[in-house]
C-alpha positions in Angstrom: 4.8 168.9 149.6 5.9 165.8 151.4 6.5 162.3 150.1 5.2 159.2 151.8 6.1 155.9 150.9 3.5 153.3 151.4 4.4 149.6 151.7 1.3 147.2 152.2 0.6 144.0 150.1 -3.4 144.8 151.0 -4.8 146.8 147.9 -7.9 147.3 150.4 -6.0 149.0 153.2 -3.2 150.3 151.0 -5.4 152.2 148.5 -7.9 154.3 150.7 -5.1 155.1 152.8 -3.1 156.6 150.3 -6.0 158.2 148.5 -6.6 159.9 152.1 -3.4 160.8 152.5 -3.6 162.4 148.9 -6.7 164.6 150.2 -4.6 165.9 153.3 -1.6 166.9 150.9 0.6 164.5 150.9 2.8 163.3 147.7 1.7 159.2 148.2 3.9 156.7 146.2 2.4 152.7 146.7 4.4 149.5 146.7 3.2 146.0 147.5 6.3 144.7 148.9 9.6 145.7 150.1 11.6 144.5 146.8 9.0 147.3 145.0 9.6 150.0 147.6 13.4 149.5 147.0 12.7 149.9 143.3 10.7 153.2 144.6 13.2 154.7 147.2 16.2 155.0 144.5 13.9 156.7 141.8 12.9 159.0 144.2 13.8 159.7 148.0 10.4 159.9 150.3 10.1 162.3 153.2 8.6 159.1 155.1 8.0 155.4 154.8 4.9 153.8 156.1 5.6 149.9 156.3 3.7 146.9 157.1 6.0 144.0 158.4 4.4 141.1 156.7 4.4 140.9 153.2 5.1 138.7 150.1 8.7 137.9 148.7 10.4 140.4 151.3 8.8 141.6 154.8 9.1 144.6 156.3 11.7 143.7 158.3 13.9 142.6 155.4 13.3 145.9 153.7 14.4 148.0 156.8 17.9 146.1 157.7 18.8 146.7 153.3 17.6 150.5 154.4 19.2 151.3 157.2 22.3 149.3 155.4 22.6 151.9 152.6 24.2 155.3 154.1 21.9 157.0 151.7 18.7 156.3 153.1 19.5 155.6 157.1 17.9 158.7 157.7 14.4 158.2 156.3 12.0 158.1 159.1 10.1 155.0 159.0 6.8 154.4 160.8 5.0 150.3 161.0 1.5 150.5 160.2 0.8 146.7 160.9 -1.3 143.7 162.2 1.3 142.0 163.7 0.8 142.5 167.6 4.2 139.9 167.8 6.2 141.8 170.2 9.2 140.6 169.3 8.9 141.8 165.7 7.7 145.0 166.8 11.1 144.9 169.3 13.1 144.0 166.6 11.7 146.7 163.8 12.4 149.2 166.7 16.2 148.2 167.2 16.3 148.7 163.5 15.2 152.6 164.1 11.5 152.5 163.3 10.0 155.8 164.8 6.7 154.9 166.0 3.7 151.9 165.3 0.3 151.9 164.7 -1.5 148.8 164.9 -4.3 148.6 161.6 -7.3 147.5 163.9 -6.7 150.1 166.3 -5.7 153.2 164.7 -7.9 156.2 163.1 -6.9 158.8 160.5 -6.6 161.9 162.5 -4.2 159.2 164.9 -2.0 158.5 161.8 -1.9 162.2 160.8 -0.5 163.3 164.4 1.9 160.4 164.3 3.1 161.4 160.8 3.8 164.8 161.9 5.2 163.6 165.3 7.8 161.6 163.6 8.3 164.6 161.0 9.0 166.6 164.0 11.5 164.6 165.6 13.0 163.6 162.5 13.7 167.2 161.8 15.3 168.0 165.6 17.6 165.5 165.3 18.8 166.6 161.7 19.6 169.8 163.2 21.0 168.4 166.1 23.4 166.6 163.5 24.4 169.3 161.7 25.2 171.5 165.0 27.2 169.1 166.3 29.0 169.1 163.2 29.2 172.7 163.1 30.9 172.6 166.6 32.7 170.1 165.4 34.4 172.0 163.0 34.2 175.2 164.6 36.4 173.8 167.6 39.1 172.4 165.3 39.1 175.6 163.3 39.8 177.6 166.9 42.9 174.6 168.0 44.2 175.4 164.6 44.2 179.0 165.0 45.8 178.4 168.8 48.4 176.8 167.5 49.3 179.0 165.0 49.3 181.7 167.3 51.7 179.9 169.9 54.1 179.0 166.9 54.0 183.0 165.9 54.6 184.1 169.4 57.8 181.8 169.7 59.1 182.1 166.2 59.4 178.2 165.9 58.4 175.6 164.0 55.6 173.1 164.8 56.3 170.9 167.8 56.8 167.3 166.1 59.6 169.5 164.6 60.8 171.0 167.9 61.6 167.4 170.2 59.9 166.8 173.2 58.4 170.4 175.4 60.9 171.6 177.6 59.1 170.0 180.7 60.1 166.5 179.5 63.4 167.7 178.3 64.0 168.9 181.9 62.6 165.7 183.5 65.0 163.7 181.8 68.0 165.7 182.9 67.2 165.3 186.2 66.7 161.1 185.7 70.2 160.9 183.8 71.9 163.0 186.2 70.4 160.8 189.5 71.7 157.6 187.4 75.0 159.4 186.8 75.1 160.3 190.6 74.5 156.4 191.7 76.6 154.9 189.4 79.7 156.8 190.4 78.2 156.2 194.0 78.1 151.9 194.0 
């Protein structure tokens, strides 16, 4: 079952929400403001965050900068179900990685539902993403390791910050102290 956190300060929107998202099996946890959904995210980590921007003591946009501050929780998907048509907010919530916006006078429930599992959707792409990147990551530094090791086998030596310079260099500079050696004798 998935965990929504609600953020909304309006008891008349926030509660029949909720208790619809209840009825379409979804875990629902409430909070009026964004200094109670803090309280709310470190008891227990939601699946997603639904988040009005303005609110009482702290906004919505206060409560996503401390969230996306905390390594813990920068990778909850977070979704603005607000009044405010300010563009610049909206601008400013989506710079801090908000995944989509509905607008409360324009929105229906089947609407929310699709955006929910929308931003579910991505969410979940780009945590697998993450963790084949890292996975390639680590693969390819496994296989230059194993290279390397090989190399060293094959010519019975020790590392090369051991060994000096590769011969190339070692060669190169021959040849320049030899052509100084050649024009000082020469003048």
């Amino acid at each position: 079952m998935s965990t929504i956190l609600f953020v909304e300060d309006s008891s008349i929107c926030r509660e029949p929400l909720a208790a619809m998202l209840r009825l379409k099996g979804y875990e629902t946890i409430c909070a009026r403001d964004g200094r109670e959904a803090l309280a709310e995210i470190r008891r227990r980590v939601p699946d997603l965050v639904l988040l009005d921007i303005a609110m009482p003591e702290m906004d919505g946009l206060s409560f996503l900068r401390i969230l996306r501050g905390q390594p813990q929780f920068r990778n909850i998907p977070v979704m603005l179900l607000t009044a405010t048509t300010d563009r610049g907010c909206i601008l400013k919530a989506r710079e801090l990685g908000v995944s989509g916006c509905l607008l409360k006078s324009h929105f229906s429930l089947e609407e929310m539902l699709s955006r929910i599992a929308g931003v579910w959707e991505n969410s979940r792409r780009s945590e697998v993403r993450r963790r084949r990147g890292l996975q390639l990551r680590r693969g390819l530094w496994r296989l230059r390791r194993q290279r390397s090791a090989r190399r060293r086998q094959r010519r019975g030596s020790a590392p090369r910050s051991r060994r000096g310079p590769p011969p190339r260099k070692a060669h190169r500079r021959l040849r320049v102290r030899r052509r100084r050696a050649v024009r000082r004798c020469a003048s």
